[in-house]
N, C-alpha and C positions, 0 to 999 in steps of 0.2 A: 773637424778641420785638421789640416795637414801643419804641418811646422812652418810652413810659408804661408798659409792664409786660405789655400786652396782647398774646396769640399773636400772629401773622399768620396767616393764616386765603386768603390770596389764591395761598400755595403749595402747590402740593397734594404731598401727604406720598409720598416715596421711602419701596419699602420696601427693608429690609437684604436683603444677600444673606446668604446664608444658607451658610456655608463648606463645612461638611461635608456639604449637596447638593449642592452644586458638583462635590466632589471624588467623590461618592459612596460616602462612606464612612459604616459602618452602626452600629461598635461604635468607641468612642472605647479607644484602650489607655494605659494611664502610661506605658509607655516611649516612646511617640512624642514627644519632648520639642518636635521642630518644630515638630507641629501645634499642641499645648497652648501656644506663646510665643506664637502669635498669641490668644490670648484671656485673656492675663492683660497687665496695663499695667504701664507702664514702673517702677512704684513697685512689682512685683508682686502688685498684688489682683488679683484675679478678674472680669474684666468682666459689665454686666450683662446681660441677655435681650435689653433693647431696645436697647444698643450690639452686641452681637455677631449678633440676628440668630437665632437657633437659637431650637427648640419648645424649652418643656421638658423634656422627658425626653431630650434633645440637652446641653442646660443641665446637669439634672441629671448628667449622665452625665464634660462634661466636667470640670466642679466638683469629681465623686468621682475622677475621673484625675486632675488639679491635687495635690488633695490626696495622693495615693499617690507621685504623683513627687515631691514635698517630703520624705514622710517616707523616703521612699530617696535623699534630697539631690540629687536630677537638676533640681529647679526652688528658687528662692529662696521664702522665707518674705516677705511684706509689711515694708515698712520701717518703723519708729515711727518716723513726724515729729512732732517737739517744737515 
């Protein structure tokens, strides 16, 4: 953004790479805890579509493994900052 609020508009837009093409990988697992640290941040939320890059159903998929390795404590739960 510009000094008054407005995009820039004179860059033209990178798109994300996309991880799990990369690697080629097809079904996202919970126990992979590697892969899933890289798409949760450092406060442990869940990153979003347009910071990580992935279709939805990519998205969706690794969101439902996040959540699965939490409830078997292999990933941390988000922090409540006060």
């Amino acid at each position: 953004m510009s000094a008054m609020g407005k995009p820039n508009r004179d860059r033209p837009h990178k798109r994300k790479t996309n991880l799990l093409h990369a690697n080629k990988i097809t079904e996202v697992d919970w126990k992979d805890v590697e892969l899933l640290r890289k798409f949760i941040s450092d406060r442990g939320k869940i990153r979003a579509r347009r910071v990580t890059g992935l279709t939805p159903r990519q998205q969706k998929q690794v969101a439902t493994a996040i959540k699965n390795a939490r409830e078997m404590a292999l990933l941390p739960y988000p922090n409540a900052a006060r």
